[in-house]
N, C-alpha and C positions, 0 to 999 in steps of 0.2 A: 504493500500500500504506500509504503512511503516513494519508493521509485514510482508507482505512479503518479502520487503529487509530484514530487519533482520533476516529471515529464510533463505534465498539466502547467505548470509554473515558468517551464523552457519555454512552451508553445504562447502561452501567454504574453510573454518577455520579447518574443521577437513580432507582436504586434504592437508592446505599448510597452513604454519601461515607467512608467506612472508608479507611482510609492504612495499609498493612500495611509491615510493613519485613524479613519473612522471605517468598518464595514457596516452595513445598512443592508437587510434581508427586507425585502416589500414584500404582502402577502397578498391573498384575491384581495381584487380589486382596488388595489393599492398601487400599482407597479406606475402609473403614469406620475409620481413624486419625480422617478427620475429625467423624465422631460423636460422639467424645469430648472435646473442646475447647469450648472457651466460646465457643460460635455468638452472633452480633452480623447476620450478614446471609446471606444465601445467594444465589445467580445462575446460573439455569438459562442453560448453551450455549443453546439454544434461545430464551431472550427476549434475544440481544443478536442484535441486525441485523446479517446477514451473517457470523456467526463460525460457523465449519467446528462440527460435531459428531461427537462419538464414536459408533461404532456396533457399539463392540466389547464383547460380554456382560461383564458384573462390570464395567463404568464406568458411573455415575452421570450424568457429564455436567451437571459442574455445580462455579462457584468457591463457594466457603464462606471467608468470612469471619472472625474470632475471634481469639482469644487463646490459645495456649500456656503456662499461668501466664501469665505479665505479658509475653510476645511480641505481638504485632499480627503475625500471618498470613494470608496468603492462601493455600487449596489448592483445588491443582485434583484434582476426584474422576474420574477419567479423563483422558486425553491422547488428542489425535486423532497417528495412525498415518499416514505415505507410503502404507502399503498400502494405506487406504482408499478411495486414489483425488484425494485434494487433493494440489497441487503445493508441494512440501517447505515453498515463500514461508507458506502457510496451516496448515502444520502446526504451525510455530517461533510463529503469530499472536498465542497463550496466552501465552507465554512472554515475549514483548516487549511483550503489554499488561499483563503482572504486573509488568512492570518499569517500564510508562509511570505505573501505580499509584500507586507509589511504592516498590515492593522494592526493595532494595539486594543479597541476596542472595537465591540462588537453590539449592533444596537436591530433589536429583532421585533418584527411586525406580524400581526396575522390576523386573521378575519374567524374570529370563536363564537360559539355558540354560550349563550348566557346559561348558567346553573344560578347564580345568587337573583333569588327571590326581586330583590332592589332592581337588578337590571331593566335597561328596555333596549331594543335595539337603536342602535347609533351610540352608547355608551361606551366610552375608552379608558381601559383598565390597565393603571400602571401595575405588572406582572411583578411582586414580590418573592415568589418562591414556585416551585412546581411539581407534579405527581407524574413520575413515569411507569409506575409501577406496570401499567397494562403492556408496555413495548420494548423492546429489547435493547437493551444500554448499550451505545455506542463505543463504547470502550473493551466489548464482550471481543476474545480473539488475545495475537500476540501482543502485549504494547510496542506501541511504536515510542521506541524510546529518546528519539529524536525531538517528538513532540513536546514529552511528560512522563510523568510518575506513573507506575504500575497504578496505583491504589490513591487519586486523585479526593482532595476534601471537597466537599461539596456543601459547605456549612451558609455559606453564600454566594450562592448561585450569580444572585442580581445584585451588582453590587449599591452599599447602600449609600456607596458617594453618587453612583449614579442616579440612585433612587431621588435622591432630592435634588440634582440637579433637573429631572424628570418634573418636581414638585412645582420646583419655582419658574420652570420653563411656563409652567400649565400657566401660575400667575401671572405670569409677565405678558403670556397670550389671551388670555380671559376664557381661558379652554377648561371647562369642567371634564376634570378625570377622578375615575376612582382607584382602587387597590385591591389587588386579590393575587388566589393561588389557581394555574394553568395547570389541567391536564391534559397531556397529550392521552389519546388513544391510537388507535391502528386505522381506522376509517377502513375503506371509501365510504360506509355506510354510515349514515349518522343514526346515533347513539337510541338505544328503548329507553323509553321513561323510564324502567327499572334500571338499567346502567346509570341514568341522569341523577338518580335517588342514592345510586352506590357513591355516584362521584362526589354529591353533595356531602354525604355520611363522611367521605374522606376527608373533609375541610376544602373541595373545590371550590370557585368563582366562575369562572369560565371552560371550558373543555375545546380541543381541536385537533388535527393530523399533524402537527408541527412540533415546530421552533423549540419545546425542551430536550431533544435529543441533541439540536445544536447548539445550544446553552452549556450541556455536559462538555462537548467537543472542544467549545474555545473555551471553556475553563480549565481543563487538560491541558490547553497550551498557555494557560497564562494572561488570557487575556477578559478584560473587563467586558462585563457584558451587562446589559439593562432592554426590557421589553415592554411594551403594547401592546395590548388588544383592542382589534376594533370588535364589540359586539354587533355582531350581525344579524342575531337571528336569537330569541328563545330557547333552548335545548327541548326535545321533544317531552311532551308530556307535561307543559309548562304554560301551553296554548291551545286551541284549537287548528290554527295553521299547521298544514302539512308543512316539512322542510326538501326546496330544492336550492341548489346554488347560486339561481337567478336572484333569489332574494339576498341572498349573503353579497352579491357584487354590488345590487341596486342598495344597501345601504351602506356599503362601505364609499361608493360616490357619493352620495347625501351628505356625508361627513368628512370627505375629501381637502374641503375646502379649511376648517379648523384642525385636522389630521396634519396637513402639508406644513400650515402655519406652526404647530407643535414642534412636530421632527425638525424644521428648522433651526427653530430655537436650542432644541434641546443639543444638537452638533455643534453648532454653535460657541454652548456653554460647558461644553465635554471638558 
């Protein structure tokens, strides 16, 4: 695995030699943030040999390059998913070659599904800590010792200097956010209300396909990570609405616009 990042990183290197020092993961319906930054490079999933691709509608599939005002950023305009069939080591791949990059931190976005009662959708939850327990820890295999430690602490995940810099971003933008704990599960299928009820039992906030397997990853390497949810949707059994994905994109545009304003801020003040 590691010769394959490092081949991932060669291929990368000889379209752009960009040294970004924030990585920024966009989830559904999120990926058009990167349109609006000062593009320096961009790198289709598809022209780096061997790295997994997205196949899931509303990802672009593809790192960009640029600046944040005066940030050096890399983002990725979709994330490859567990569901789609690669083994979790290739999922986390994105994520450890943004760090082999040069990013020091790591700032993670996604589109979940609400578990805490308070929710509605279009609500944005600063991600405090999170539940893997349903999915297979990215760390499972040889260590790559290149990376990190066999037996990585994971006492805080999200760091808590991020966490308030996340706080006072929200102030300074007039963007009401809340706080909670993200479960990842396995998807594609979203969750029974009895699953909803188990995750809630665990101390969950929100629930989704992502972003805590990549949190473990760039913790292992060291580097600082802080997350977002956009609630998109109620978790089943919470509503009467059926859930499909159209809905998780049409609200995460709805909030796009104070979403955009946020993330800026928050790079920013990193």
């Amino acid at each position: 695995m590691y010769k394959k990042l490092m081949a991932c990183v060669e291929s990368i290197r000889k379209k752009t030699n960009f040294k970004p020092e924030v990585a920024l993961i966009l989830g559904s319906g999120l990926g058009d943030y990167a349109d609006g930054i000062k593009v320096e490079a961009t790198v289709d999933y598809s022209d780096i040999e061997g790295f997994p691709v997205s196949t899931v509608t509303g990802h672009k599939g593809r790192f960009v390059f640029g600046y944040v005002e005066d940030v050096p950023v890399v983002i990725m305009q979709g994330r490859v998913h567990y569901y789609e069939g690669y083994p979790m080591s290739e999922v986390v791949l994105p994520t450890r070659l943004m760090g082999m990059l040069g990013a020091k931190k790591l700032f993670l976005t996604n589109a979940a599904g609400g578990i805490n009662e308070t929710f509605e959708p279009g609500t944005l939850m600063m991600i405090t800590d999170h539940i893997t327990t349903a999915v297979p820890n990215p760390l499972i295999g040889k260590n790559i010792e290149e990376l990190g430690v066999r037996f990585p602490d994971m006492s805080e995940v999200y760091s808590n200097r991020l966490r308030e810099v996340i706080r006072e971003a929200a102030k300074e933008c007039g963007v009401k956010i809340r706080e909670g704990v993200y479960v990842q599960l396995t998807g594609p299928s979203y969750e029974t209300p009895a699953e909803i009820r188990m995750c809630r039992g665990w101390g969950g906030d929100a629930v989704g396909m992502s972003t805590a397997c990549e949190a473990i990853a760039a913790r292992h390497m060291g580097l600082e990570v802080c997350g977002i949810s956009c609630i998109t949707n109620l978790a089943a059994g919470m509503s009467t609405a059926k859930l499909d994905h159209k809905e998780v994109q049409e609200t995460a545009d709805r909030v796009s616009a104070e979403f955009k304003k946020l993330v800026t801020q928050v790079i920013v003040s990193m």
